[in-house]
N, C-alpha and C positions, 0 to 999 in steps of 0.2 A: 504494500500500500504506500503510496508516493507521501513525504512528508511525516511517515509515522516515527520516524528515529527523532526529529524535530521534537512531536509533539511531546513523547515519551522525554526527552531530556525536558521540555518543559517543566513536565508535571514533576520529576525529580528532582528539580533546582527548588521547586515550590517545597517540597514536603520537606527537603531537607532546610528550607530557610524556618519551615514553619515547627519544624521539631526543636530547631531552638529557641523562637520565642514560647511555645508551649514550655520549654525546661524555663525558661528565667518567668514565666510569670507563674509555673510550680515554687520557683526556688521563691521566688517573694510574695508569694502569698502564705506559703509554711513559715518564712521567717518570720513577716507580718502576726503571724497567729501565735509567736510564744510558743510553740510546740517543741521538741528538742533537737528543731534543723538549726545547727550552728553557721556562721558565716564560710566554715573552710568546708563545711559537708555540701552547701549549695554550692560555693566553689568546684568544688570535686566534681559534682553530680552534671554541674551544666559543663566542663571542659569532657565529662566522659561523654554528653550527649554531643558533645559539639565535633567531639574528633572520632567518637565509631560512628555516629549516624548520621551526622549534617556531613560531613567534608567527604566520606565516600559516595553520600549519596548526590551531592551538589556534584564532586568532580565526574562524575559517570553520565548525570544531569548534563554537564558541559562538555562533553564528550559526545553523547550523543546527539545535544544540537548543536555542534561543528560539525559533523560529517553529517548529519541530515541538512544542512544547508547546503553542502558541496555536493552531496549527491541530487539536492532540486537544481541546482548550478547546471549539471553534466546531464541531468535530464530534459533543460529546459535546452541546452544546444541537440542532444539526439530529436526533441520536438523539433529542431527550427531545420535539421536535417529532412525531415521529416517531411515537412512543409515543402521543401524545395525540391525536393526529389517527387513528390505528387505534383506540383506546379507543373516542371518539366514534363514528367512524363504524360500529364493529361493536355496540355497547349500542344505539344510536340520542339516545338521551342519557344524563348521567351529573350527576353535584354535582359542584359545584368542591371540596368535601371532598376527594370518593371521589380527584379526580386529586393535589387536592395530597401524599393517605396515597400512590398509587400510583408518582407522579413523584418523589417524595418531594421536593416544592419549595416553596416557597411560594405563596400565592395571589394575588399578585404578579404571581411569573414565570410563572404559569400562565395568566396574564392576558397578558401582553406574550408568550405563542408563541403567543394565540387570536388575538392583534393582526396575528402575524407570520404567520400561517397565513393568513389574512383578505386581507393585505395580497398577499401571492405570489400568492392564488386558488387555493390548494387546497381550503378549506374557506368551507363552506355553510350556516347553521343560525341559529341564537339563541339566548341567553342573556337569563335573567331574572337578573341579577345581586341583585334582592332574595332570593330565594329559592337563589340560588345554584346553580341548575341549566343545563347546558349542552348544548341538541337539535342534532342533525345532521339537517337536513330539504334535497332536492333544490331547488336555487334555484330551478328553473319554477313551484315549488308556492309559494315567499313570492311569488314576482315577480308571477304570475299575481293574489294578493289583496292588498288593498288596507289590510286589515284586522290588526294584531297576533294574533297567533296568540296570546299569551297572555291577552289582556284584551279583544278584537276593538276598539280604539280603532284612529283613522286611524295612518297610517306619517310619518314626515318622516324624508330624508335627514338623513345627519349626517356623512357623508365617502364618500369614495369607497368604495362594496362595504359599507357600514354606514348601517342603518337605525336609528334609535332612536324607541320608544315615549314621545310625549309624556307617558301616562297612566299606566303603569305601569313605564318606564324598561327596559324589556328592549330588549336590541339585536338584531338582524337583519344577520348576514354573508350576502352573498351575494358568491360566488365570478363573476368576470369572466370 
């Protein structure tokens, strides 16, 4: 469930704050009352509440919501992968404009999720990065020619699952 490492370190930061004022307004209300709570017993009694049960339970509390945050962080870029890769492949191509107003991101990072789409193998296609357009085409269809699809000049690899266009600079994903 997205967000529950979050909410659980929440509620843990809480109980553990809340077991130590429960201990100091035990400890001063027994002393309050004349009973035989001396001032080093309530001493004792709130340092033992404060260091077995507040400070394990707060730092696990804060632990858990540091990495519940970083993992809505990584989930909210798998989303915006997510986003861009259904864009593409339902328009058939689009501008890196149109995604970075969409995704609302830079043209950047819209660049490093083509990389990172590229790189996994889900996606398939080309970019003309001078003109700023990005095609979703089925890999049998580059792999079969030989030819730039955008300028027909020859292909030369240029990494794994990426072609680049010596003549006109547009690159070529193909999904593995």
């Amino acid at each position: 469930m997205r967000g529950s490492g979050r909410i659980i370190g929440i509620i843990l930061i809480v109980i553990g704050i809340a077991a130590c004022g429960v201990a100091g307004i035990w400890a001063a209300a027994e002393m309050a009352s004349g009973d035989n709570l001396t001032a080093g017993g309530a001493a004792l009694g709130m340092a033992m509440v404060f260091f077995l049960v507040a400070v394990p339970t707060i730092g696990v509390g804060t632990y858990l919501l540091i990495r519940g945050q970083r993992e809505s962080k990584e989930l909210a870029e798998v989303d915006k992968e997510r986003q861009l890769l259904n864009i593409v492949l339902t328009r058939g191509q689009v501008t890196i404009a149109d995604l970075v107003l969409e995704l609302r991101s830079t043209s950047d990072q819209v660049k490093a999720w083509i990389y990172d789409l590229v790189g996994k193998g889900l996606f398939s296609g080309y970019v003309n990065w001078n003109d700023g357009i990005l095609y979703s085409r089925q890999a049998s269809q580059m792999r079969d020619g030989k030819k730039c699809p955008n300028c027909g000049g020859e292909q030369a690899f240029a990494g794994k699952g990426v072609i680049v266009c010596p003549y006109c600079g547009s690159e070529l994903f193909l999904a593995t």
